[in-house]
C-alpha positions as CSV (number, residue, x, y, z in Angstrom):
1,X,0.0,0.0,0.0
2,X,1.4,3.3,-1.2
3,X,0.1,6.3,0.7
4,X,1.9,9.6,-0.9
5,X,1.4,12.2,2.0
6,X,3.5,13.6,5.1
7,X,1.7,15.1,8.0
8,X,2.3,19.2,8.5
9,X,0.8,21.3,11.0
10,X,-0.8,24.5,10.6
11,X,-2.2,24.6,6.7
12,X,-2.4,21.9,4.1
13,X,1.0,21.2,2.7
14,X,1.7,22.7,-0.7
15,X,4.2,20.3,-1.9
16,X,3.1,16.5,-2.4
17,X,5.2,13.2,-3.7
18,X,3.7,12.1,-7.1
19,X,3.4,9.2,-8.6
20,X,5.4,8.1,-12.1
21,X,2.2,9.9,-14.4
22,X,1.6,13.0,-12.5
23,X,2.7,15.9,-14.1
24,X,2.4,19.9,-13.8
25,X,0.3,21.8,-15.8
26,X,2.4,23.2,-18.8
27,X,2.5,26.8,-19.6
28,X,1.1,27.6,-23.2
29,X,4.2,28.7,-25.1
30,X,3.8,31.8,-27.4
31,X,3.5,30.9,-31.2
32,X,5.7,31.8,-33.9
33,X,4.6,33.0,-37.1
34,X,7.0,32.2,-40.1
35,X,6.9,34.3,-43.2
36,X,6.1,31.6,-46.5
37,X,8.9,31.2,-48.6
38,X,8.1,31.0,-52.1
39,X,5.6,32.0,-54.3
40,X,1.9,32.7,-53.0
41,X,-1.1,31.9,-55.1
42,X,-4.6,31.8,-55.4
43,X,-5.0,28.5,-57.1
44,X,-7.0,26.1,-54.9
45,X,-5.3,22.9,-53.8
46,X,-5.9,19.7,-55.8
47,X,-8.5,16.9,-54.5
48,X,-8.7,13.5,-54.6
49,X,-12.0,12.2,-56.2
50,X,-14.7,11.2,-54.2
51,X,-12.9,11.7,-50.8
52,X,-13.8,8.7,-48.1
53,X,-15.1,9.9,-44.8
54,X,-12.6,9.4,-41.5
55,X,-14.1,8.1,-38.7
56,X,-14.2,10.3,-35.9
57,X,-12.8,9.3,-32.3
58,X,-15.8,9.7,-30.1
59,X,-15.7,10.4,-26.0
60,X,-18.6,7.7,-24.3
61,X,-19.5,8.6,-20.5
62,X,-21.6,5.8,-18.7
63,X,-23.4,6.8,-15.4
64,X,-23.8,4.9,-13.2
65,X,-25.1,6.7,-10.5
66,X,-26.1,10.6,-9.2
67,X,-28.7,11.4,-11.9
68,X,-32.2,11.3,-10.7
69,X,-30.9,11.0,-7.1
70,X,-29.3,12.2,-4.3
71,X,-25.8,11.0,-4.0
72,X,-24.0,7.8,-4.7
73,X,-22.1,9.5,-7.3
74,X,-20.0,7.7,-10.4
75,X,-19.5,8.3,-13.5
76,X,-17.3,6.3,-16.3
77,X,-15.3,7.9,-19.0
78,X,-14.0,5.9,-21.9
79,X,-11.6,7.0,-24.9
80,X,-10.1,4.8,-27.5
81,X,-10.6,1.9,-25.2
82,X,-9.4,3.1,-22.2
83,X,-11.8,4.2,-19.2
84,X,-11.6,5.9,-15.8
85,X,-14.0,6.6,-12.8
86,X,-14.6,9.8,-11.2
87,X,-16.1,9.6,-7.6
88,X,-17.3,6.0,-6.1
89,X,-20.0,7.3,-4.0
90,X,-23.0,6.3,-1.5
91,X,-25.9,7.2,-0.7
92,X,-28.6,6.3,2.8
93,X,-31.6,4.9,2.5
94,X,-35.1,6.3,2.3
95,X,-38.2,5.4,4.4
96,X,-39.3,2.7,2.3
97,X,-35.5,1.0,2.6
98,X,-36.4,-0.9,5.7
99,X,-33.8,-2.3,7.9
100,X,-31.5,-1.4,4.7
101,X,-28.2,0.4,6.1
102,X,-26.6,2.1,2.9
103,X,-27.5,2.2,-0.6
104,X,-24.4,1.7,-3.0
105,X,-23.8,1.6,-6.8
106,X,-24.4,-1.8,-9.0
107,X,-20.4,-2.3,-10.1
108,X,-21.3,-5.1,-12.3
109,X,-20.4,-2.8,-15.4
110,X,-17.0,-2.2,-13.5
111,X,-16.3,-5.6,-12.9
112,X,-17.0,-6.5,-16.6
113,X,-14.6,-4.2,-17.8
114,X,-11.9,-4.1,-15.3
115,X,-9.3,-4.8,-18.1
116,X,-9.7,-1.4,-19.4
117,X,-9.9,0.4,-16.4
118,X,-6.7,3.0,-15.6
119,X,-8.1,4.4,-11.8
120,X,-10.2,5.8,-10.0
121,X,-10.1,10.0,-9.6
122,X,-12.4,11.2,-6.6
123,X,-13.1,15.1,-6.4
124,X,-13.3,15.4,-2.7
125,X,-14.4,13.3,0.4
126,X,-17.8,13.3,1.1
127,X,-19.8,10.1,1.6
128,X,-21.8,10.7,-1.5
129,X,-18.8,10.5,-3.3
130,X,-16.2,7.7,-1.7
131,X,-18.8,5.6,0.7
132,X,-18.8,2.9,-2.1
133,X,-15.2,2.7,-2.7
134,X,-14.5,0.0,0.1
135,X,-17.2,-2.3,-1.6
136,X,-15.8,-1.9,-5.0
137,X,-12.3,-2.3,-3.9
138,X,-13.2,-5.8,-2.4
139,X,-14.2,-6.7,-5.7
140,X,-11.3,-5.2,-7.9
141,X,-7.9,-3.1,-7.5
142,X,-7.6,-0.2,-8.8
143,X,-5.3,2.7,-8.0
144,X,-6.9,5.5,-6.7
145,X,-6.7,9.9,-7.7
146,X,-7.2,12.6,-5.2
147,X,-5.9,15.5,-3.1
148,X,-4.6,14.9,0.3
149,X,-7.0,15.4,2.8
150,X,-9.6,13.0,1.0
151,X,-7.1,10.7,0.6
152,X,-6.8,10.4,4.1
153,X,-10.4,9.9,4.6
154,X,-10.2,7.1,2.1
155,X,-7.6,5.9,3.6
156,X,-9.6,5.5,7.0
157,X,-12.2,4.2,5.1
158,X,-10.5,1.4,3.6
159,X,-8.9,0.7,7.1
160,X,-12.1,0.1,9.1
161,X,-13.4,-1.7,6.0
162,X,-10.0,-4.3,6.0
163,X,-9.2,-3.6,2.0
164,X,-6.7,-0.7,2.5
165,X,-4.1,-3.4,1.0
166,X,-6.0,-4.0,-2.3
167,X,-5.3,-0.5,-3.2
168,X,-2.6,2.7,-4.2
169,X,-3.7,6.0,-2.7
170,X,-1.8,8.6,-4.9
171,X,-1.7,12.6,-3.7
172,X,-2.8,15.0,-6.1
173,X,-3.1,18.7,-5.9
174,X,-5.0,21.5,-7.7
175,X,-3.5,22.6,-11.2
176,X,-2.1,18.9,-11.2
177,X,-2.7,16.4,-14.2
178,X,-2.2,12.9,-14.5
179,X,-2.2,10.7,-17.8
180,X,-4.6,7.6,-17.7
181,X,-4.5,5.6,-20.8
182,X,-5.2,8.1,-23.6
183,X,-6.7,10.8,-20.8
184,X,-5.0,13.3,-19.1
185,X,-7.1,14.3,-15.6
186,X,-6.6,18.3,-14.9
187,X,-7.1,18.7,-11.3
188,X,-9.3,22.4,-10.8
189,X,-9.3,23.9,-7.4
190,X,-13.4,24.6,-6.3
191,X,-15.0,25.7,-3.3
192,X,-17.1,23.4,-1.4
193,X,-18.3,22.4,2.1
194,X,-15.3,20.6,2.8
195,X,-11.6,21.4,2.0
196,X,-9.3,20.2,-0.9
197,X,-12.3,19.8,-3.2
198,X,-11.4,20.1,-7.1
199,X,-13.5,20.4,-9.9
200,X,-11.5,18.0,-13.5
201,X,-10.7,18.8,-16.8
202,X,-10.7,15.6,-19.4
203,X,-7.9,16.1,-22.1
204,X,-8.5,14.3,-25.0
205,X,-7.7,14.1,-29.0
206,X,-11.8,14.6,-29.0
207,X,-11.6,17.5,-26.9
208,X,-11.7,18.8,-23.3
209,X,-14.4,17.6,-21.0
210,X,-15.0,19.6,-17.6
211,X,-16.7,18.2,-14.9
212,X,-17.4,20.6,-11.9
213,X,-17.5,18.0,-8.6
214,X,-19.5,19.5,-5.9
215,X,-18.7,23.2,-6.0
216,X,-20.1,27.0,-5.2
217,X,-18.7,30.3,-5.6
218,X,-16.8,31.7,-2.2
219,X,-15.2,34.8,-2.4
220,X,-13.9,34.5,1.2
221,X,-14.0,31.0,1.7
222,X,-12.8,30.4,5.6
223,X,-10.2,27.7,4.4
224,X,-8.0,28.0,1.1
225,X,-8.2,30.5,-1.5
226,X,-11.3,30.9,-3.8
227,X,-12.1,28.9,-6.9
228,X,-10.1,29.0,-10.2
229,X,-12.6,31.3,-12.2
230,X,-9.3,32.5,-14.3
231,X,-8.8,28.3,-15.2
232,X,-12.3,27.8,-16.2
233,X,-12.3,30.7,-18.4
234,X,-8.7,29.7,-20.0
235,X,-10.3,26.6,-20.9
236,X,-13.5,28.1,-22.3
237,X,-10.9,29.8,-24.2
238,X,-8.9,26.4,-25.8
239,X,-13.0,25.1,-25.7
240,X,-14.9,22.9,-23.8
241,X,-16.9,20.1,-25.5
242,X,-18.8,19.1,-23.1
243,X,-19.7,20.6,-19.6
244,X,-20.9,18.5,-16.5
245,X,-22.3,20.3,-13.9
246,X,-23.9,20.2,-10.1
247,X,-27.5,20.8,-9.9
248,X,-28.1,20.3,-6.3
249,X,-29.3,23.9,-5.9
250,X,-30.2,24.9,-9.4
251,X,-33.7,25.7,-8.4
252,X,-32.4,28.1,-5.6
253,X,-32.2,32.1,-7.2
254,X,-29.2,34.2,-6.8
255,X,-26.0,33.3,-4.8
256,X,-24.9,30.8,-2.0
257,X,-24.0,32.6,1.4
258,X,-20.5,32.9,2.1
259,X,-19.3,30.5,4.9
260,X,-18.4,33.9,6.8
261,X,-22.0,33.8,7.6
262,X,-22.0,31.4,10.3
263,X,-18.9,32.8,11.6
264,X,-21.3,35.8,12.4
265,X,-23.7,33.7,13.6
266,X,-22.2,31.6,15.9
267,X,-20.6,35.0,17.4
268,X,-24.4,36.6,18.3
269,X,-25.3,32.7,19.5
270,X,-22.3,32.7,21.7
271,X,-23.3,35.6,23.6
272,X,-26.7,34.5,23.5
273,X,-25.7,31.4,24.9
274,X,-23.3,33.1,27.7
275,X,-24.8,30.9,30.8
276,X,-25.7,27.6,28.9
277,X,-23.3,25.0,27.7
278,X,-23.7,24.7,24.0
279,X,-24.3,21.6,21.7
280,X,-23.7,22.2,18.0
281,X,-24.9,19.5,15.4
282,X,-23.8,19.5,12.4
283,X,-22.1,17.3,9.3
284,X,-18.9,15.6,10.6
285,X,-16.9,16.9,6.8
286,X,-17.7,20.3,7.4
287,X,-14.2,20.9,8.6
288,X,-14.0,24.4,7.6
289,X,-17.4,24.8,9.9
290,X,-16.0,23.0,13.0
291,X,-13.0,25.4,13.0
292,X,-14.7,28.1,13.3
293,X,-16.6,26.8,16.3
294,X,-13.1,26.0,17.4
295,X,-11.7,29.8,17.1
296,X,-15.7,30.8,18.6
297,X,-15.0,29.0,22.0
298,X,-11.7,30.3,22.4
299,X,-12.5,34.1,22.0
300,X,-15.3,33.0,25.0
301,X,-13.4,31.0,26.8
302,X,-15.0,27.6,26.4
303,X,-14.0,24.1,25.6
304,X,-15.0,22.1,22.9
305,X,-15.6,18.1,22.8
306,X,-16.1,15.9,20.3
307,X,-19.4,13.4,20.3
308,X,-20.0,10.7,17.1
309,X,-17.5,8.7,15.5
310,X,-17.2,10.0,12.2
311,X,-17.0,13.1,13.8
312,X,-13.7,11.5,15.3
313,X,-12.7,10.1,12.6
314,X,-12.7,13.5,9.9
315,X,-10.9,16.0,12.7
316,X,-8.6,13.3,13.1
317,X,-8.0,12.8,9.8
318,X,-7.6,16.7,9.4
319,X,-5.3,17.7,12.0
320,X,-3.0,15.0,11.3
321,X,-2.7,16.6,7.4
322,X,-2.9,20.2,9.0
323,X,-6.9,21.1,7.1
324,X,-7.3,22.1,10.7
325,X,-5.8,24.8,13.3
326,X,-6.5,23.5,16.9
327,X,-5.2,26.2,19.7
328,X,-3.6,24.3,22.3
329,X,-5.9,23.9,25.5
330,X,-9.1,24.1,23.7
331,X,-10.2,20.5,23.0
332,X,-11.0,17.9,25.0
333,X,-12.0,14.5,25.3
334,X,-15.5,14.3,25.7
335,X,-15.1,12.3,28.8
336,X,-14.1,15.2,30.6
337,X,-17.1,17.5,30.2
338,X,-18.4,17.1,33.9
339,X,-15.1,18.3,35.3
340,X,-15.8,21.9,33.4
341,X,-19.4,24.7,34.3
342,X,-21.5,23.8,31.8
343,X,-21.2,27.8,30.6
344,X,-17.6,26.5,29.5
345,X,-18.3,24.1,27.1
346,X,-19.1,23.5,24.0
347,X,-20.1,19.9,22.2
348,X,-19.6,19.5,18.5
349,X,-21.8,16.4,17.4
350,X,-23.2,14.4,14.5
351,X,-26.9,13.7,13.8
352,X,-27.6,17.4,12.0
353,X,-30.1,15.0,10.0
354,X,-31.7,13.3,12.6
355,X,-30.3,10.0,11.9
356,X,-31.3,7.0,14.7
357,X,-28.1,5.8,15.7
358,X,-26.4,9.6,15.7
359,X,-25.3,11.4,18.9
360,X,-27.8,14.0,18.7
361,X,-30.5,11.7,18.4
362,X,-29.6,9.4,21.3
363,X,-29.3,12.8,23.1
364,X,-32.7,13.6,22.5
365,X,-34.2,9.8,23.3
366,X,-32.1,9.7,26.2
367,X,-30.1,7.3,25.2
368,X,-26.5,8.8,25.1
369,X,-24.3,7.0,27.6
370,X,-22.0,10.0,28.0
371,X,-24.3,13.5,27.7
372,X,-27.7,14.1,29.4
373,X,-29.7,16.9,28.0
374,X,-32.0,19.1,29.5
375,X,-32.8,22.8,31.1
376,X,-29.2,24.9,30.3
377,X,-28.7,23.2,27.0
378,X,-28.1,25.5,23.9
379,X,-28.6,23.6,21.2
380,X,-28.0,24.9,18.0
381,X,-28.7,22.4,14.5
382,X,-26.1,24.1,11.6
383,X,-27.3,22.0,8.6
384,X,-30.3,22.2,6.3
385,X,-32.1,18.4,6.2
386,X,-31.8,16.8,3.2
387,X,-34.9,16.3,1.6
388,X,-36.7,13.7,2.7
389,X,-35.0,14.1,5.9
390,X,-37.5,16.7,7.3
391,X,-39.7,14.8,9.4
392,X,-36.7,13.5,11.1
393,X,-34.9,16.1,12.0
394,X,-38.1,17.4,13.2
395,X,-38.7,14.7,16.1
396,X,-35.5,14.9,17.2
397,X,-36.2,18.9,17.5
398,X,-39.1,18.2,19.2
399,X,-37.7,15.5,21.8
400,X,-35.1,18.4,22.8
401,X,-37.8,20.7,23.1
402,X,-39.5,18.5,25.4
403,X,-36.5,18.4,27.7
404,X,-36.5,21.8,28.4
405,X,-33.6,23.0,25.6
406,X,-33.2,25.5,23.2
407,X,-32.9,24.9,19.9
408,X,-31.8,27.1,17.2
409,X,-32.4,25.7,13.7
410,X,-34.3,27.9,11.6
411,X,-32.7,29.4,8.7
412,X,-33.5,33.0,9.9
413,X,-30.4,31.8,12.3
414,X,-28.3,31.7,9.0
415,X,-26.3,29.1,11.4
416,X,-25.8,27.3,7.9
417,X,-24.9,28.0,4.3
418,X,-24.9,24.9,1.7
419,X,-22.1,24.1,-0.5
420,X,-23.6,23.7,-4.0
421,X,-23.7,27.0,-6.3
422,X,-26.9,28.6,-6.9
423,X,-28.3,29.5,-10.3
424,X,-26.1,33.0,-10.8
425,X,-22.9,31.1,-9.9
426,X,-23.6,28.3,-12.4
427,X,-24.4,30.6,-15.0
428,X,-21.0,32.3,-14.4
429,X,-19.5,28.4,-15.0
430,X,-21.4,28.4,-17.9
431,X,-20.8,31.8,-19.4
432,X,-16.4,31.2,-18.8
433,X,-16.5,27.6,-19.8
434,X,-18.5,27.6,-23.1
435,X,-19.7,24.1,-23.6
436,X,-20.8,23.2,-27.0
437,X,-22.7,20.4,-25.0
438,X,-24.1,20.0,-21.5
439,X,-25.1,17.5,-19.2
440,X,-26.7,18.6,-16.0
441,X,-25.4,15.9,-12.9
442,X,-26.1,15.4,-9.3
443,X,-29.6,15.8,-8.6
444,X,-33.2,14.8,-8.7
445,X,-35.1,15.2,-11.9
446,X,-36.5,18.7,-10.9
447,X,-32.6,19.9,-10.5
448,X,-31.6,18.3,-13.6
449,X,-34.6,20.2,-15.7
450,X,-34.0,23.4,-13.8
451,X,-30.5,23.0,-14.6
452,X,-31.1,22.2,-18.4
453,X,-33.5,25.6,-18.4
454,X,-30.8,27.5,-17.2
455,X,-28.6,26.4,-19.9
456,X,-31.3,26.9,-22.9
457,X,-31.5,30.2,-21.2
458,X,-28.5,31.2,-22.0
459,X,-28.4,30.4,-25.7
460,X,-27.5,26.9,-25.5
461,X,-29.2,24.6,-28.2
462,X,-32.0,22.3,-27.2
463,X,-30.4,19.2,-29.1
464,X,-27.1,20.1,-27.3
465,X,-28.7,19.2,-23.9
466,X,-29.1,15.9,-22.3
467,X,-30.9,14.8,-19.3
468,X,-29.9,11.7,-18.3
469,X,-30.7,8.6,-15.6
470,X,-28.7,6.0,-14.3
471,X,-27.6,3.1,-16.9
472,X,-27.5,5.6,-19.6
473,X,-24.5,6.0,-21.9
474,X,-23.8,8.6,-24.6
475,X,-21.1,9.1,-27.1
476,X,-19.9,12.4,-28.5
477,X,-17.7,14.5,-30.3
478,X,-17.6,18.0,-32.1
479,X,-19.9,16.8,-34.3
480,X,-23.0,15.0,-32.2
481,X,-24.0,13.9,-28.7
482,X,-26.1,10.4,-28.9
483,X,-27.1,8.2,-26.7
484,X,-26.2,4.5,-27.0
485,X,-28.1,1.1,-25.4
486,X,-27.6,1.6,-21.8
487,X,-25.6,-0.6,-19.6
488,X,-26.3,-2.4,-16.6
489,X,-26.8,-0.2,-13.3
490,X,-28.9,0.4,-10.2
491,X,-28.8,-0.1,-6.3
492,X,-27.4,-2.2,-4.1
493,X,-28.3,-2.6,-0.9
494,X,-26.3,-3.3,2.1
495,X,-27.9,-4.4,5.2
496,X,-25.4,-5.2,7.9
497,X,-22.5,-7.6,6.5
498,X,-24.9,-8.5,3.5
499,X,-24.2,-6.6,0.6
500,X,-27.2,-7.0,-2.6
501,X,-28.7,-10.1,-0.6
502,X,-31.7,-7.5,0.1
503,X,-33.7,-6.9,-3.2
504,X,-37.1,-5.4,-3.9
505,X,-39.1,-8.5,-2.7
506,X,-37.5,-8.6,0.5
507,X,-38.3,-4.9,1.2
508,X,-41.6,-5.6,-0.1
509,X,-42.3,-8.6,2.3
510,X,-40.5,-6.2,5.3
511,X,-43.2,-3.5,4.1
512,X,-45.8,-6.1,4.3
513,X,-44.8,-7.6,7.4
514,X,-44.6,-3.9,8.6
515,X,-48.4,-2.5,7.2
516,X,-50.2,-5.9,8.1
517,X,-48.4,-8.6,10.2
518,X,-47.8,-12.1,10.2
519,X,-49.8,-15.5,10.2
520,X,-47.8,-18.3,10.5
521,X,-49.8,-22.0,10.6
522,X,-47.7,-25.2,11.3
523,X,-49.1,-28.5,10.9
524,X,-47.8,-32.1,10.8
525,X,-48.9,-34.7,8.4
526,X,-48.4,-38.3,7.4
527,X,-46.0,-38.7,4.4
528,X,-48.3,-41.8,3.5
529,X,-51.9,-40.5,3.7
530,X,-51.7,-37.0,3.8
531,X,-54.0,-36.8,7.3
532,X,-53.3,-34.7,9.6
533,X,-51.1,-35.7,12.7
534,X,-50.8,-32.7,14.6
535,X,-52.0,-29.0,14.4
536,X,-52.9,-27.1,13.0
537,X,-51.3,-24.9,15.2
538,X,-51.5,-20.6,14.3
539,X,-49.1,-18.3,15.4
540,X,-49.2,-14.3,15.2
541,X,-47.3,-10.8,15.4
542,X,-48.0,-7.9,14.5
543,X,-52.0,-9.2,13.1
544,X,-54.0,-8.5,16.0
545,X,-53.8,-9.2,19.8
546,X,-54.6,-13.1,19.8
547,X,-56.3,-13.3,23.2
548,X,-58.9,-10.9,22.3
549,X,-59.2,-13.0,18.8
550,X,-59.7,-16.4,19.7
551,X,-63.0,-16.8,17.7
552,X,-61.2,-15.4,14.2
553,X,-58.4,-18.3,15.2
554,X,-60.3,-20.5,15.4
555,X,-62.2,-20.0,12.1
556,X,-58.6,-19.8,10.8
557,X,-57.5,-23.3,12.2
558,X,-61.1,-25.1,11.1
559,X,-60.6,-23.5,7.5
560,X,-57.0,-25.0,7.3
561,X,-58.1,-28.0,8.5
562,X,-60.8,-28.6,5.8
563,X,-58.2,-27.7,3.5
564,X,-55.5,-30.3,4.7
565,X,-58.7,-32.9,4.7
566,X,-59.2,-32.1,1.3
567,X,-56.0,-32.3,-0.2
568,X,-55.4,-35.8,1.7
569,X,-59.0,-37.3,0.0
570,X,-57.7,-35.5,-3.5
571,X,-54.2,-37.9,-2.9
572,X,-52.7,-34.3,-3.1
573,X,-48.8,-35.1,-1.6
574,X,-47.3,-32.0,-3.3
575,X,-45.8,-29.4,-0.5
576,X,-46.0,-26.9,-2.7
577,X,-49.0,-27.2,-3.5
578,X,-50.8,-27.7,-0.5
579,X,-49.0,-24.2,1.2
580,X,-50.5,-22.4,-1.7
581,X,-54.0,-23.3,-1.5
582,X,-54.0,-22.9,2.6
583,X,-52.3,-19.5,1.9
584,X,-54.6,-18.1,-0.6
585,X,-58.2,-19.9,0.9
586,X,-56.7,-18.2,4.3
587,X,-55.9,-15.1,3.2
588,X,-59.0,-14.4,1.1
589,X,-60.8,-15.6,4.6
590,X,-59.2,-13.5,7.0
591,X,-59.4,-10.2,4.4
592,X,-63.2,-10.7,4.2
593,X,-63.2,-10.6,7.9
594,X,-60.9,-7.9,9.0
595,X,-60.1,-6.1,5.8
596,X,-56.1,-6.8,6.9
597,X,-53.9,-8.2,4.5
598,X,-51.2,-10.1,6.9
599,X,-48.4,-12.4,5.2
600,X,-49.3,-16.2,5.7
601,X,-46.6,-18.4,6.3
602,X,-47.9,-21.9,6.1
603,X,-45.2,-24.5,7.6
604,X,-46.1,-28.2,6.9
605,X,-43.7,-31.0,8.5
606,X,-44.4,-34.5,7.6
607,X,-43.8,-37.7,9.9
């Protein structure tokens, strides 16, 4: 395993060991202009009769994830044969997912190409963009692209996940490019919600492809200097075939907030605050946002502790590269808390999205073994839910208001800014980059569209647009964008150590078991006759409360009985068969009585 970083403190180092095919940016060299030597003329130049067409090399970019979604980001790239993937992401489940842990891309497309597959190039480190990489690494090895601080989250990653050995980690910085196969990767410094993002540039003999990454417009970003404009527009300037862009806030007007904002913020909440002890919750990559709660508590002389593990695990992570300035004395361990007035601390935490196993959340359910919350908490949620999320977040605010806290969460608070551009900063990456096509990327449908509207708004052609979905692949070059037959793609769902054993007819029998209950009827019968030894015996959960429906079981068991009766007259021995007609003659029964639909297991032993 090849990790190419060294630990500094204070800032983010600006020098970084490459690998063999990483090379600087060139400087464009001025061109000389010869005078023609002999004699000029007019006369056009001769032409071979009936010319054969060339072939054209063409770009193809497969997705295989992010469109029509949010999160679990990847997208191939393929040239003459040889093909990369940018970001290998994840995404969590929705309400309907139940008992399903994470939701991850379907690599099967991956796997079946492996051959031609240089690396992997991720633009920064959020989930949503390298949560699947330990699941695709234990299926394949390839080397992986990306700038130092997510390359020490991956590398933490892959740790926990035991496949950190099937892997190279290679360093990268902004302005870098590196050559895989026929591609060379330009690494473009963006702003984002979390440090060491880049946005990439896609040299080929076709032409240059630009892919934005997660990104917004910061003119006084907290951490690092603000986004590249002047590269964007030099290679609007060369020309840009094709531009992919973020859409998670396209339907939101005018700029995003500069992440000096909260710093304000959290100042007036501070003071607010003087006589409570203060919980923050917000998202454990926000790095740039935890420091400035870190510089907030030392101007008012307070502490700050550390509650959720991947909160652990990203300030770790960051302090050892130097993302993150921590003022000697400040933190503490977060067993330590009760030794300090609660007026002196502060507690950074996850659950900002009301997650069930977060800190927050066990905070608000009681169920914390470490913090107990109550009257003289200050409690203040710096994130937006993402949406579906709402109702969520909204218990857990409720559960703290029931304890006696405050809680600050509304956006009047501006105690959060996102980090996705807005509509005026994506038409300013339109306007400098100049795409003769576009793809919109990262959203739900109504982002995409919005997206597309903005780019027909500016003057871009209609049939120079594509909205795509997951599984779909299209080829271009200067002359056309087209789609081709899609390939295989979808979700995958991981559900404790099982990864893709849960499909849609498990969640569908979890959602039935859920909405109606279960029947289960075991009986025992006589392998020679088919009569019935024992049982039939009926077991329920989750149906209705048995000893107040002894008359409906009984019905039930009489009905089976019949059934079992007549299948041993009919010289019926067939298992299968005889589950199937007790299951359907009892579920037609019981839904004629109670109007329930519960899921009938029948369970026939024979003797």
């Amino acid at each position: 395993m090849n990790v190419n970083y060294k630990k500094k403190s204070g800032t983010a180092r600006n020098k970084t060991h490459m690998s063999a095919n990483v090379k600087k940016k060139n400087d464009n060299k001025p061109v000389k202009y010869h005078k023609p030597r002999g004699n000029v003329t007019n006369k056009r130049p001769k032409t071979k009769k009936n010319p054969q067409p060339k072939n054209k090399p063409t770009i193809r970019i497969m997705f295989l994830g992010g469109l029509n979604e949010i999160g679990k980001n990847i997208t191939l790239f393929e040239c003459n044969n040889d093909i990369f993937i940018l970001d290998c992401g994840m995404a969590f489940p929705d309400g309907d997912m139940l008992g399903v842990d994470l939701v991850i891309p379907d690599f099967t497309y991956v796997e079946e190409n492996i051959d031609r597959i240089k690396g992997i190039v991720i633009t920064h480190g959020h989930e949503d963009h390298i949560g699947g990489l330990p699941f695709l690494l234990n299926k394949v090895r390839l080397p992986i692209y990306a700038t130092a601080l997510t390359v020490g989250l991956i590398e933490n990653k892959l740790k926990e996940y035991g496949v950190l050995s099937q892997t190279t980690l290679n360093v990268v910085k902004a302005g870098d490019t590196i050559k895989l196969g026929c591609m060379k990767i330009e690494f473009i410094h963006v702003n984002h919600s979390i440090p060491d993002s880049v946005a990439v540039a896609i040299h080929t003999e076709v032409g240059t492809i630009v892919h934005t990454g997660d990104f917004k417009i910061d003119c006084t970003p907290t951490t690092g200097e603000m986004i590249d404009l002047a590269r964007f527009a030099e290679l609007g300037k060369e020309g840009v075939l094709a531009l992919l862009a973020d859409s998670t806030n396209a339907e939101k007007m005018g700029y995003t907030m500069t992440e000096q904002t909260v710093f304000e913020s959290f100042e007036r909440l501070f003071q607010r605050a003087e006589h409570k002890r203060i919980i923050i919750a917000t998202f454990a990559s926000n790095i740039s946002r935890i420091q400035q709660i870190i510089y907030c508590a030392q101007k008012h002389g307070r502490k700050v502790a550390l509650s959720g593990r991947s909160m652990l695990n990203y300030i770790h992570v960051a302090d050892e590269l130097g993302y993150i300035d921590v003022p000697d004395g400040v933190m503490i361990d977060i067993d330590l808390i009760n030794r300090y007035p609660a007026e002196k601390i502060v507690l950074v935490t996850t659950g900002s999205q009301g997650e069930p196993m977060s800190a927050l959340s066990r905070m608000a359910y009681s169920d914390h073994k470490k913090v107990d919350v109550g009257f003289g908490d200050f409690i203040i949620i710096s994130a937006n839910p993402i949406p579906g999320n709402e109702k969520t977040v909204g218990n857990v605010v409720d559960e703290l208001l029931k304890k006696g806290c405050e809680v600050v969460y509304e956006s009047m608070y501006e105690v959060h800014v996102s980090g996705h551009a807005c509509r005026e900063e994506l038409k300013i990456i339109h306007s400098l980059t100049k795409p003769k096509f576009f793809i919109p990327v990262h959203g739900e449908q109504k982002h995409l569209r919005k997206h597309a509207e903005l780019a027909l708004a500016m003057g871009m052609e209609h049939k120079n647009i594509f909205i795509g979905d997951i599984g779909n692949v299209v080829e271009l070059n200067d002359q056309y964008l087209k789609q081709l037959p899609s390939v295989q793609a979808g979700k995958v769902f991981v559900d404790g150590s099982g990864v893709g054993d849960v499909g849609s007819i498990v969640l569908r029998d979890r959602k039935h078991l859920g909405q109606d209950g279960l029947v289960i009827i075991v009986a025992t019968l006589d392998t020679e006759n088919g009569n019935v030894i024992s049982g039939p015996d009926i077991v329920s959960r989750g149906f209705v409360y048995v000893r107040e429906s002894n008359e409906l079981f009984d019905e039930v068991r009489n009905r089976v009985s019949d059934i079992l009766d007549d299948c041993a007259y009919e010289n019926i021995h067939d298992w299968t068969t005889i589950k199937n007609r007790v299951k359907d003659d009892v579920s037609k029964m019981i839904f004629e009585r109670t109007k329930r639909s519960p899921m009938i297991l029948p369970i026939i032993m024979d003797v």
